[in-house]
C-alpha positions in Angstrom: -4.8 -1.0 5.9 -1.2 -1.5 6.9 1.2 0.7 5.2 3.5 -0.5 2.2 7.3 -0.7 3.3 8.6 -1.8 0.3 12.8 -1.9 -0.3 14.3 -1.2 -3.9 17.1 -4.0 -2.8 14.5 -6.6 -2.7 13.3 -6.0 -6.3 17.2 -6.4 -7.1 17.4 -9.8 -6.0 13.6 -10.9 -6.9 14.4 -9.9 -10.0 18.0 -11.9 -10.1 15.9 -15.0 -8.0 13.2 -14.9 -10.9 15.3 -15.1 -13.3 17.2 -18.1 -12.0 13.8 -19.6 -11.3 13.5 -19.5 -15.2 16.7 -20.7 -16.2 16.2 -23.9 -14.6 12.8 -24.4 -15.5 12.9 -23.8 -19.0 16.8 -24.3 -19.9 16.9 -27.8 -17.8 13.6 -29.1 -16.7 11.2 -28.3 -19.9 12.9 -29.5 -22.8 13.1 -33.1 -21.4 9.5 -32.7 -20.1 10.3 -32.9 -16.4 8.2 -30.7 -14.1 8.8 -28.1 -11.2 6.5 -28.5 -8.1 3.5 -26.7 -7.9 2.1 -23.8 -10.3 5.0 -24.0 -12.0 4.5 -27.7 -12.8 1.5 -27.1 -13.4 1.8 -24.6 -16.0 4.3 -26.3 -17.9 1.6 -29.6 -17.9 -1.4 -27.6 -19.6 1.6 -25.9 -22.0 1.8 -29.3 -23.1 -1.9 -30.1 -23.9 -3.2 -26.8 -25.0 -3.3 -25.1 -28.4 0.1 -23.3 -29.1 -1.5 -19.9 -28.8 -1.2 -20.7 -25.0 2.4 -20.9 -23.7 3.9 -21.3 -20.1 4.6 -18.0 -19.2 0.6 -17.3 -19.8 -0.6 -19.8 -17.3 2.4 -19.0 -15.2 0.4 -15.5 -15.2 -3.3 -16.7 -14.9 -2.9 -20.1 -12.4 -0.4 -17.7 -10.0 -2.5 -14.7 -10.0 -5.4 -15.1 -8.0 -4.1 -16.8 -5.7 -1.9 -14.5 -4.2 -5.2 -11.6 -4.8 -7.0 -14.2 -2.5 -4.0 -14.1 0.1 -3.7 -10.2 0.1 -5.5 -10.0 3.5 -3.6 -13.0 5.4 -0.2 -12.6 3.8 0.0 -8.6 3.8 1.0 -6.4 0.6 4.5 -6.3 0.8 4.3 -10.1 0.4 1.9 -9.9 -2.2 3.3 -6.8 -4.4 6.8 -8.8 -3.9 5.4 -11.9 -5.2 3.6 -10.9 -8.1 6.9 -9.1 -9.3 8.7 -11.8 -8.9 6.1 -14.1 -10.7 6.1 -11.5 -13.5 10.1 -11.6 -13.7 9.5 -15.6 -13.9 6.8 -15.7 -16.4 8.9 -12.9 -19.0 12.2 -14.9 -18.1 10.6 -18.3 -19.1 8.9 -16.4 -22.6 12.2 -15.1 -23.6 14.2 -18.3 -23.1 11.6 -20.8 -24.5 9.8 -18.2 -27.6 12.0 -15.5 -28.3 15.7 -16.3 -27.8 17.2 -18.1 -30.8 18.0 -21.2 -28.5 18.3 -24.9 -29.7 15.9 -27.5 -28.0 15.9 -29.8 -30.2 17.9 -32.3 -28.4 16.5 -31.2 -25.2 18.2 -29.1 -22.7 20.8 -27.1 -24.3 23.5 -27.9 -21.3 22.5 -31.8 -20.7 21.0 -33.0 -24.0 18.6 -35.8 -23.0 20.1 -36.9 -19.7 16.9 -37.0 -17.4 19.2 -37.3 -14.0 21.3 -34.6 -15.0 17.9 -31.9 -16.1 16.3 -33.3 -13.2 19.8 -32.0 -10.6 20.6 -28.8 -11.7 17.4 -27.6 -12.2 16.0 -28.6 -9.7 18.9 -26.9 -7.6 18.1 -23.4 -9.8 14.5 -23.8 -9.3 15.2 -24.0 -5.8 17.6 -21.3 -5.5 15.4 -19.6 -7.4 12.4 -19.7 -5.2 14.2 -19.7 -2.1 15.6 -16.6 -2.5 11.9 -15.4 -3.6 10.9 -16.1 0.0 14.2 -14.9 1.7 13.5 -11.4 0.5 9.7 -11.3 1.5 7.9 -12.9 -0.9 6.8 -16.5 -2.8 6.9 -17.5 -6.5 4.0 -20.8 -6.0 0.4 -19.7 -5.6 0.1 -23.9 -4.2 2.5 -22.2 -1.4 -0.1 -19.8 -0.5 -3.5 -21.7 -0.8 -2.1 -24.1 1.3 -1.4 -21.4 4.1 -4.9 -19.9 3.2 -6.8 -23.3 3.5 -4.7 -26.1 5.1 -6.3 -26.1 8.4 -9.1 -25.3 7.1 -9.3 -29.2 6.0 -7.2 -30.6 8.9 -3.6 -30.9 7.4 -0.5 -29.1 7.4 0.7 -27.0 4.7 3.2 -29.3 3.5 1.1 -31.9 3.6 -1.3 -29.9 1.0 1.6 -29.3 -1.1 2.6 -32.9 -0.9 -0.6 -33.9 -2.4 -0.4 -31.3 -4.7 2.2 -32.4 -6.2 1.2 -36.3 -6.3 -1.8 -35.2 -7.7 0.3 -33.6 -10.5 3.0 -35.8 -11.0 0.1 -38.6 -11.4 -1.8 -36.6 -14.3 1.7 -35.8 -16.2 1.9 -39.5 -16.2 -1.5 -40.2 -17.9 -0.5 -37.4 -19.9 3.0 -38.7 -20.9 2.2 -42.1 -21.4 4.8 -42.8 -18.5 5.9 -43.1 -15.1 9.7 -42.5 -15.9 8.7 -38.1 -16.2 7.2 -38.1 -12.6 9.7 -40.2 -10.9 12.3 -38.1 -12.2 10.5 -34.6 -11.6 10.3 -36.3 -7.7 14.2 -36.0 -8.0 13.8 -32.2 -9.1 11.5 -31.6 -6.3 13.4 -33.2 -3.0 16.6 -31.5 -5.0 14.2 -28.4 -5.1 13.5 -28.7 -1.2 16.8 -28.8 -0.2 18.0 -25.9 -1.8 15.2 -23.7 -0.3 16.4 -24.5 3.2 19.9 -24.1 2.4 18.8 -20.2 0.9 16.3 -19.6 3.7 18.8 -20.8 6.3 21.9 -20.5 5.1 25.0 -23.1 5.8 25.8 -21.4 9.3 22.1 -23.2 10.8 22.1 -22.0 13.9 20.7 -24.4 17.1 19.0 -24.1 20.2 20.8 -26.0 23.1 18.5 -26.4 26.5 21.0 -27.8 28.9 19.2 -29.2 32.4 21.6 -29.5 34.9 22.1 -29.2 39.0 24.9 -27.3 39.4 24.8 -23.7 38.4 28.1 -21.0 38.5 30.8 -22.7 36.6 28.9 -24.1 33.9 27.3 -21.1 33.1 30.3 -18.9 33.9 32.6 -21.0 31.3 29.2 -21.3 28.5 28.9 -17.0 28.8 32.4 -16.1 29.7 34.6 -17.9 28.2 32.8 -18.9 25.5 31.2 -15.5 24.8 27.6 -16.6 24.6 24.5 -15.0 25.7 21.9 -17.1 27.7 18.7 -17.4 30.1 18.3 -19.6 32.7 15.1 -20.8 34.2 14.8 -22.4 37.9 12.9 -26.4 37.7 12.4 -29.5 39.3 12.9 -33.2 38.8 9.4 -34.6 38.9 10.1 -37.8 40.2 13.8 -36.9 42.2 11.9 -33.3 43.7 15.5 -32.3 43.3 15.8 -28.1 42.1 17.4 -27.6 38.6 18.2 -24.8 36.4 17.4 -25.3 32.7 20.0 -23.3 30.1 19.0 -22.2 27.1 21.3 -20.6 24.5 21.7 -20.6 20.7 24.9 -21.1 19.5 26.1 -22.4 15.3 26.8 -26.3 14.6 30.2 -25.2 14.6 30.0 -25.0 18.2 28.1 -27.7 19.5 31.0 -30.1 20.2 32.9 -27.8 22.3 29.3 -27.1 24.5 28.9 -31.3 24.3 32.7 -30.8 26.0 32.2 -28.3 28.7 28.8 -29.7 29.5 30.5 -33.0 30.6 33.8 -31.8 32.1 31.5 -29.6 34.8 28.4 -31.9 35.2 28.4 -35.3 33.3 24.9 -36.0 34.7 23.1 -32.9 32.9 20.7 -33.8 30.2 21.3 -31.5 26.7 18.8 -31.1 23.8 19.8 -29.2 20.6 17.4 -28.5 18.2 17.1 -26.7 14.6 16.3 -22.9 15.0 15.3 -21.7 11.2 15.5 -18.3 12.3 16.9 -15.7 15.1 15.9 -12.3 15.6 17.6 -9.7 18.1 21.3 -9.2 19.6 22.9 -11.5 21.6 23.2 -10.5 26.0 26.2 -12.2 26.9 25.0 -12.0 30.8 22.3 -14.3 31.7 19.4 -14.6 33.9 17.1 -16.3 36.1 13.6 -16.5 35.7 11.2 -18.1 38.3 8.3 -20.1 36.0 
């Protein structure tokens, strides 16, 4: 069994991401019937339609749960002990705001009243904030999340296409449930609102991108890219397939903020090269500022 390596900061900000998770579930989403993706949507759905002895936070708890038990092997503990907590912080944060604060919900959401649109941006925004920050410091608040890494490929689809039907699948039954159409079409809202504030938390603002520049000529562009531009990059020797001409192939990762001046020197010292940039969710390491050539 691997050993735990577990950081006090990380329950700090679980503890701060679940309890944003909650505020925009229950203050915003809830009280005009909208729904969060996954077990959280989930749980609100069978809070509607069961006996009032049974509230959210409970099948928050029990739908959550096993899940993440099940994943304990694949995922690791730290994930899973970080997950749970965070789940836990969710689940009390959602009891105390919807069954034991004094607060008023009798005109829906106490900061937007009945306004669907307006429920359906800001919390989706907190619940994604929320949640993103979950997984930013090592763990997951959705059990659909984990089943879908667990058995995905197991049935020949990706995980966010097992989420994605998750959550038709859901969005479908509130309907029946609801009477309505105009409660899933709005909690889609939430959820693309939801999706893009994940990345943003996961990968902050500064995205950084992978540039491959392919290109003939080889000491000034790559003197002015790591000199006098400070970046670190590897170089691997090529060939044209069809012109049998040798090439060098650049690859560096710089921030957006830089690609235009790259685009710029690229051109000014070889207007025939051919440049890719790509998204990079995620570096790891220091930066060599001298390069290399590797024969592959």
């Amino acid at each position: 069994m691997k050993k735990i390596n577990l950081k006090f900061r990380n329950f700090i900000m679980l503890t701060i991401a679940g309890i944003i998770n909650a505020v925009g579930v229950t203050l915003f989403l809830a009280p005009v019937n909208l729904l969060d993706s996954g077990i959280s949507g989930t749980s609100f759905l069978l809070d509607q339609i069961t006996p009032p002895m049974f509230v959210m936070s409970f099948f928050l708890v029990v739908c959550n749960f096993p899940f993440f038990i099940l994943g304990t092997k694949k995922l690791g503990i730290d994930f899973i002990i970080y997950s749970l907590y965070a789940i836990t912080v969710y689940s009390l944060g959602a009891l105390l705001f919807r069954n034991i604060l004094p607060i008023d919900f009798s005109n829906g959401s106490p900061f937007t009243g009945q306004d669907m649109f307006l429920s359906a941006i800001f919390g989706g925004l907190l619940s994604g904030i929320g949640s993103g920050s979950v997984i930013r410091f090592g763990g997951a608040i959705d059990g659909v999340e984990v089943t879908a890494v667990l058995f995905a490929k197991r049935i020949g689809i990706t995980v966010g296409t097992f989420v994605m039907c998750y959550n038709v699948i859901l969005y479908t039954v509130s309907a029946l449930v609801f009477h309505s159409w105009t409660v899933p079409l709005y909690s889609i809202v939430t959820y693309a609102i939801g999706i893009k504030a994940v990345d943003f938390v996961v990968e902050g603002l500064d995205k950084a991108k992978a540039l491959q520049i392919i290109t003939e000529k080889q000491t000034d562009l790559l003197t002015v890219l790591t000199e006098e531009m400070g970046l670190g990059a590897t170089v691997f020797k090529a060939s044209g397939v069809y012109s049998k001409q040798e090439k060098i192939v650049i690859y560096c990762v710089i921030n957006r903020f830089e690609i235009g001046k790259v685009k710029k020197i690229v051109k000014e010292h070889d207007p025939s090269a051919f440049v890719t940039v790509t998204d990079v969710s995620e570096t790891v390491g220091g930066v060599d500022t001298n390069f290399s050539i590797t024969n592959k």
